[in-house]
C-alpha positions in Angstrom: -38.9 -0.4 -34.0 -37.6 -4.4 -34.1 -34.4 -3.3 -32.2 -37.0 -1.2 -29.9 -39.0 -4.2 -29.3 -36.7 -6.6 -28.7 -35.0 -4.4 -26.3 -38.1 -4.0 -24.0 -38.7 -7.9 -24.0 -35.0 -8.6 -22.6 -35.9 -5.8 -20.0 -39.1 -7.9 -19.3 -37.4 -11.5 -18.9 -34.6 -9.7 -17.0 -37.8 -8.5 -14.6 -39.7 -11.3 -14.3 -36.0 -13.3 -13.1 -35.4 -10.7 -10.5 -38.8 -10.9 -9.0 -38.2 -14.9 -8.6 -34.6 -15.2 -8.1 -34.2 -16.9 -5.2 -37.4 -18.1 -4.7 -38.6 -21.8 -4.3 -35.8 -24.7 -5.5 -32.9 -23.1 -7.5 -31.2 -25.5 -10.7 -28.1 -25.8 -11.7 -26.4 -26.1 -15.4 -25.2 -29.1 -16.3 -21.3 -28.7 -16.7 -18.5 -31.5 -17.5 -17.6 -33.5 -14.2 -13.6 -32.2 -13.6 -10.9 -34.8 -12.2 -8.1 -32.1 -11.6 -4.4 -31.5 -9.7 -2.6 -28.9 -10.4 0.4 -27.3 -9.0 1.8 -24.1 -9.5 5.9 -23.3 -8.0 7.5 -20.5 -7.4 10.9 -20.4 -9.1 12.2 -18.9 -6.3 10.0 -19.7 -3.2 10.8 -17.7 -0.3 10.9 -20.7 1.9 14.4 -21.1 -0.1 15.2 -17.5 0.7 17.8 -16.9 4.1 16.0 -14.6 6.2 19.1 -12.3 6.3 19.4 -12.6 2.7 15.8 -11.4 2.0 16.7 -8.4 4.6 19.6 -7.5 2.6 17.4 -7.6 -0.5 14.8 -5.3 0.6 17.5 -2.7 2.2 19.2 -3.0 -1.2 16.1 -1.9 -2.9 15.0 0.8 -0.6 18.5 2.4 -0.7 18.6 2.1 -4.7 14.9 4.5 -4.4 16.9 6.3 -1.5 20.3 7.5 -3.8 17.7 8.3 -6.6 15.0 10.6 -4.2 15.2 14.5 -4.4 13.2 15.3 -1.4 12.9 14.3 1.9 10.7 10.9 2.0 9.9 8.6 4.4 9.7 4.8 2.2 8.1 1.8 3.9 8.1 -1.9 2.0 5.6 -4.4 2.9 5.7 -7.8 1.6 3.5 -10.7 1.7 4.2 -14.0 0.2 1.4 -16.8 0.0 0.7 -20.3 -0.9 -3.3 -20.2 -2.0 -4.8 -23.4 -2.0 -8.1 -24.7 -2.7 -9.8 -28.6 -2.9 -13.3 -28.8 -4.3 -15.5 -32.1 -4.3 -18.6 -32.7 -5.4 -21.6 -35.5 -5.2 -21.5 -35.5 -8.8 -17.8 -36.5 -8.6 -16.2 -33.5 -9.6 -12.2 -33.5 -7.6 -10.0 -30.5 -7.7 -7.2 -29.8 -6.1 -5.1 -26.6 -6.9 -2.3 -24.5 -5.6 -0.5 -21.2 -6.8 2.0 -19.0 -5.2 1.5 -15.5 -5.0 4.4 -12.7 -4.1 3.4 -9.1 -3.3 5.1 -5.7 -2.9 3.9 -2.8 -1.9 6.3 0.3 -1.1 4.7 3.3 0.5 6.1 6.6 0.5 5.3 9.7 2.5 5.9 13.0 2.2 5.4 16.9 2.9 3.4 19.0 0.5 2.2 22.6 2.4 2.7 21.0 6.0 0.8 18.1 5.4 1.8 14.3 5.1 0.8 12.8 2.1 1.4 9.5 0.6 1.9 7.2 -2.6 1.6 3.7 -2.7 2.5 1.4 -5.4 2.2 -2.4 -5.9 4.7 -5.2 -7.6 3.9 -9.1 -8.0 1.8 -11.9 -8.9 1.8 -15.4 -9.9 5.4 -16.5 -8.5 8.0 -15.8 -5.8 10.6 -13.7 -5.0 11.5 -13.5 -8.5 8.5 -11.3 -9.5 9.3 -8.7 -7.5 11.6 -5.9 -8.4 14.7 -6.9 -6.3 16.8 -8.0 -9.2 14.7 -5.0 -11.7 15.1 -2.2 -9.2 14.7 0.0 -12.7 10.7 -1.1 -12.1 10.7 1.0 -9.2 11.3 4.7 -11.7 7.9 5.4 -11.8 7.8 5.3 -8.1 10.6 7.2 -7.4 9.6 10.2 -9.7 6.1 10.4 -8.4 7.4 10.9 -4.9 9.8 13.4 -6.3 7.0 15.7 -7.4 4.4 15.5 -4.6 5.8 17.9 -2.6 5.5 20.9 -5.3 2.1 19.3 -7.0 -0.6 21.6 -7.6 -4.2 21.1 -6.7 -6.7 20.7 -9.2 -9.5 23.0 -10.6 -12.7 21.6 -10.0 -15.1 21.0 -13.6 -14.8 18.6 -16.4 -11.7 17.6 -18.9 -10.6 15.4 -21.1 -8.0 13.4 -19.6 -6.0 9.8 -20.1 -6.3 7.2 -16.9 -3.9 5.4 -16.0 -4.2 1.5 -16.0 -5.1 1.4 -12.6 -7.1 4.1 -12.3 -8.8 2.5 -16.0 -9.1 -0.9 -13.8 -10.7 0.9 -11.1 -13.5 2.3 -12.4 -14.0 -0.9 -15.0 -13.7 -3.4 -12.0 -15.1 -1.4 -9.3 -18.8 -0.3 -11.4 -19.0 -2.0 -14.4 -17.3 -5.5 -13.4 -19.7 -5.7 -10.6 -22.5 -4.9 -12.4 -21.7 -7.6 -14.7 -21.8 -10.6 -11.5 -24.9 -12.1 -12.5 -26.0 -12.7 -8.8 -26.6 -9.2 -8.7 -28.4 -8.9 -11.6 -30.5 -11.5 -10.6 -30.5 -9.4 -7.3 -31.5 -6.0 -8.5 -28.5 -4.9 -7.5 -27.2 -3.7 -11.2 -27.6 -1.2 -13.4 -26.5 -3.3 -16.6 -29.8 -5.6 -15.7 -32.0 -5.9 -19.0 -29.1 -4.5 -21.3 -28.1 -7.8 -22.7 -27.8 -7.1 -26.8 -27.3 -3.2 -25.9 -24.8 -0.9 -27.2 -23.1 0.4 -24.0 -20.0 2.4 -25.4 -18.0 3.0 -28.6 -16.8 0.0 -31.0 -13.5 0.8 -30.0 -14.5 -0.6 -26.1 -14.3 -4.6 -25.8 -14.3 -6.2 -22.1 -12.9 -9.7 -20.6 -12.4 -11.5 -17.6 -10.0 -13.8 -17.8 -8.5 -15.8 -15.0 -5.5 -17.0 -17.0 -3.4 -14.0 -16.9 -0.7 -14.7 -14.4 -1.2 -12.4 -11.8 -2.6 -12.8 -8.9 -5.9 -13.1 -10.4 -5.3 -16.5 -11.8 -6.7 -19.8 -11.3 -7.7 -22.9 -13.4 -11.1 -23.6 -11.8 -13.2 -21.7 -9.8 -15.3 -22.6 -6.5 -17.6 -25.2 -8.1 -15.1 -26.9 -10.3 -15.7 -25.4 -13.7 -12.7 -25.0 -15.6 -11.2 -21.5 -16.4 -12.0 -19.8 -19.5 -11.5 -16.1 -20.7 -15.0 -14.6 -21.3 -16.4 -11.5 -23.4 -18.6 -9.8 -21.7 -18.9 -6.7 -23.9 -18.1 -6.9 -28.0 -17.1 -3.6 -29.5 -19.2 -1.9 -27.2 -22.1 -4.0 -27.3 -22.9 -5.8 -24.0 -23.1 -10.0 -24.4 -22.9 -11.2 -21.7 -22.5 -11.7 -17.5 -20.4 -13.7 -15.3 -22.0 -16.7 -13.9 -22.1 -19.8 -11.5 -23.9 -22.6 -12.4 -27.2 -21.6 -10.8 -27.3 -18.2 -12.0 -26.6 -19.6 -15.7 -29.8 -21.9 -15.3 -31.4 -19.0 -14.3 -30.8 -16.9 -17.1 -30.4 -19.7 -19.5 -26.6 -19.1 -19.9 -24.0 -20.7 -19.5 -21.2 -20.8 -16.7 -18.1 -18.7 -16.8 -16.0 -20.4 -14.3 -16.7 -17.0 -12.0 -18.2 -18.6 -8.8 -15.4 -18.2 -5.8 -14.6 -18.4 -2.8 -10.8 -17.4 -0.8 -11.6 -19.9 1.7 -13.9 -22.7 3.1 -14.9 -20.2 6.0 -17.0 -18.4 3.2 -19.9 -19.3 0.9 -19.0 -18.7 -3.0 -20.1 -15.7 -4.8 -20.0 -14.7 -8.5 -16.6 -13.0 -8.7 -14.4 -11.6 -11.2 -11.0 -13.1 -11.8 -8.8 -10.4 -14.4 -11.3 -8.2 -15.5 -10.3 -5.8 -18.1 -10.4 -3.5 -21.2 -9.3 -5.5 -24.7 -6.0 -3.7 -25.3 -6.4 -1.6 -29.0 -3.8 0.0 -31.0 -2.7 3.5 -29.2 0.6 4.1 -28.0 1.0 5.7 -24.4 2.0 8.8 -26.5 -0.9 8.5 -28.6 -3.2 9.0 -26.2 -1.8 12.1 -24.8 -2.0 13.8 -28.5 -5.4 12.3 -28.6 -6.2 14.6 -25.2 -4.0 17.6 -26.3 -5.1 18.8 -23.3 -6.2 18.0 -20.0 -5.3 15.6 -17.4 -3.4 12.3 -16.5 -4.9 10.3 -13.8 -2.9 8.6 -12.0 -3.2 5.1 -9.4 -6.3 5.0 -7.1 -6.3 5.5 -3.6 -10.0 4.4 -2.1 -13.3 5.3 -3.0 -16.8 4.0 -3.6 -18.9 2.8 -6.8 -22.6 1.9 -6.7 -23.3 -1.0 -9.4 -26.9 -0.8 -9.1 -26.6 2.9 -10.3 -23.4 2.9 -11.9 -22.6 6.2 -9.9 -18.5 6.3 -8.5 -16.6 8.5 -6.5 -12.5 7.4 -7.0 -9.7 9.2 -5.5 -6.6 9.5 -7.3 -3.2 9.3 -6.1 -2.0 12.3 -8.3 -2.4 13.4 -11.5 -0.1 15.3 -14.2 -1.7 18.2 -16.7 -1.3 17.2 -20.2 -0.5 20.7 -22.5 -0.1 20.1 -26.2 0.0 16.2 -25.7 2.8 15.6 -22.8 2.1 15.3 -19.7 3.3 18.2 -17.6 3.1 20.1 -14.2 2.3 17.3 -11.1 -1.2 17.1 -9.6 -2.1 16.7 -6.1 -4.4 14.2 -4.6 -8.1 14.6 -6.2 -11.3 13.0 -7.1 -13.0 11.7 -10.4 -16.7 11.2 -10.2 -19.5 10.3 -12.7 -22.1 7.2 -14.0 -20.5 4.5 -15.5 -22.8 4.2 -18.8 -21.7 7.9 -19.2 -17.8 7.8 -19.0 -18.2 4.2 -21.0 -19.5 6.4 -23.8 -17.0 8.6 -24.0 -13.7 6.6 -24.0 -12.3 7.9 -27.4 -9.6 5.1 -27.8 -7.7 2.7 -25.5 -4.3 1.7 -25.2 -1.8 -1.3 -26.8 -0.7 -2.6 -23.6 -1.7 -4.3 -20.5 -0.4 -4.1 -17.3 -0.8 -6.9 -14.6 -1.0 -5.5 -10.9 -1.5 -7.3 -8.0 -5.2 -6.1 -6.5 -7.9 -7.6 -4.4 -11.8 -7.0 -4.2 -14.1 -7.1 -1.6 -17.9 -8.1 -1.9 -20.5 -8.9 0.8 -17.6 -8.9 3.2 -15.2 -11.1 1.6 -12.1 -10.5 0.0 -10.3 -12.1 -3.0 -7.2 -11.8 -4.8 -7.9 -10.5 -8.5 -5.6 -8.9 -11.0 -5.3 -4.7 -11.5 -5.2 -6.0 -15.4 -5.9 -3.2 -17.8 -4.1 -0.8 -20.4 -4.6 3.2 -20.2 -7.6 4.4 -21.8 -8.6 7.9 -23.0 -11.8 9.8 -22.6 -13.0 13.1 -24.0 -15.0 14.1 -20.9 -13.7 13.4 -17.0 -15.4 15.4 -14.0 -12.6 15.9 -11.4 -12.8 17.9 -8.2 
């Protein structure tokens, strides 16, 4: 009854601040003035880099995927490099200046399955240069390379539910895409969240802990966000139990928090929003093999392709790249392009245990119209119920 009624009043203060959010003169928190410069380099910028070197280095790389590919394949490599800079200033007398390099690759390859062009896309980078990209590791690019091997004989998938084992990005996905922006306390201020008037709830199994933290070096980092406040890895939800959002200054006045260094911007054309940095599921203690006995059997989900996720409802639609069936814990026959739907509160409940490593992608995310780097940071997880179609 205590738990009941304490439960009901947090639904009630969560109310009352939607229905006046925004409203009349907003506050803000009262945060330590900053005095920054910092300075990120590339070890190997690609100013330094000869054009026909880098050539040479990207036909080296697509030839090593070339020698190792079984089919016919069309391979396509895209890369960006960037400098991302940003100065803040304040009339408090906040000053920070800060500037990182970011290096991404993304190879694309397309090919036949049942006379119709299909593709695979993966991506390589972060925090750094040409050195974190895989022209000196072309062993990085294996996963790659088998995946295209095995799209033109995939099968298509049964439509119903299963228990299956996501990959990291496809585990980032659905965390970033529902939950993560349910979590941005401008739209739970906004109405625009399911998670609004859950604070102190139980939203999945112990075994479930969730952070955003912009210090992991990918391309999600940064040392302080769009209003100054310096970084600083957050819990949002402890052993399944949800404790808190991610906030600017003014939102944390309004719900009597405090800020999480979340509120950002990609450039001075556009207004700040609450956004996540590296958002992400704690890493456990299950091996990648683990999990697959855990399933027995089922499916493997593999990278996401697009989409669409409704945080107010927690309802997504994700396609995935492929998929693999697992039979007696291994992963097995290739699966063709499909679709994994359901309501976020219900898949949280039934992850059944999450994987010992993270992996750092390069990813983006768009929100009212702007988009900003943020990290595909997450390990696999597995869950004993997955609709798929």
């Amino acid at each position: 009854m205590k738990y009941a009624e304490e439960s009901i009043k947090k639904a009630v203060k969560t109310a009352n601040l939607v229905t006046s959010w925004k409203k009349g003169n907003s506050t803000l928190t009262d945060v330590p003035i900053s005095d920054s410069s910092i300075t990120r380099k590339a070890k190997f910028s690609w100013k330094d880099l000869d054009k026909t070197e880098f050539k040479e280095q990207i036909k080296t790389l697509q030839e090593h995927i070339e020698e190792n590919l079984k089919v016919k394949a069309l391979i396509e490599t895209d890369v960006v490099f960037l400098n991302w800079s940003e100065r803040f200033t304040s009339s408090e007398g906040a000053k920070v200046y800060q500037e990182y390099p970011y290096a991404i690759l993304t190879l694309t390859g397309r090919v036949m399955h049942n006379n119709s062009l299909v593709k695979y896309y993966k991506n390589y980078g972060g925090l750094g240069g040409v050195e974190v990209l895989p022209f000196d590791k072309p062993e990085e690019t294996e996963n790659f390379i088998e995946v295209i091997n095995n799209l033109p004989t995939a099968r298509s998938i049964y439509q119903g539910t299963t228990k299956a084992v996501l990959s990291e990005d496809m585990a980032w996905t659905c965390l970033h895409e529902v939950l993560g922006h349910s979590l941005e306390a401008d739209n739970v201020l906004s109405g625009r969240s399911f998670s609004a008037g859950m604070l102190g709830m139980k939203l999945a199994p112990s075994v479930v802990s969730v952070i955003d933290d912009p210090y992991i070096e990918t391309v999600g980092y940064y040392e302080y966000d769009s209003e100054g406040i310096k970084g600083r890895g957050t819990l949002l939800v402890d052993e399944g139990i949800l404790v808190d959002f991610l906030h600017s200054r003014e939102t944390a006045a309004a719900m009597d928090s405090e800020p999480t260094s979340n509120y950002r911007a990609f450039s001075f054309e556009f207004l700040p929003q609450v956004r996540m940095s590296n958002f992400f599921f704690e890493p456990k203690d299950h091996s990648e093999e683990e999990l697959f006995e855990s399933v027995k059997d089922g499916i493997y989900i593999g990278e996401g392709l697009a989409g669409s996720a409704e945080p107010q409802t927690g309802e997504y639609n994700f396609d995935a790249q492929y998929g693999r069936k697992i039979e007696n814990g291994e992963p097995t026959d290739y699966i063709l392009q499909f679709q994994i739907s359901g309501k976020m509160i219900e898949t949280l409940s039934k992850i059944d245990s999450v994987g010992d490593r993270l992996l750092a992608q390069p990813g983006s995310c768009v929100k009212n119209n702007q988009r900003v780097f943020v990290g595909s940071v997450c390990p696999k997880i597995a869950v004993s119920e997955m609709r798929v179609s």
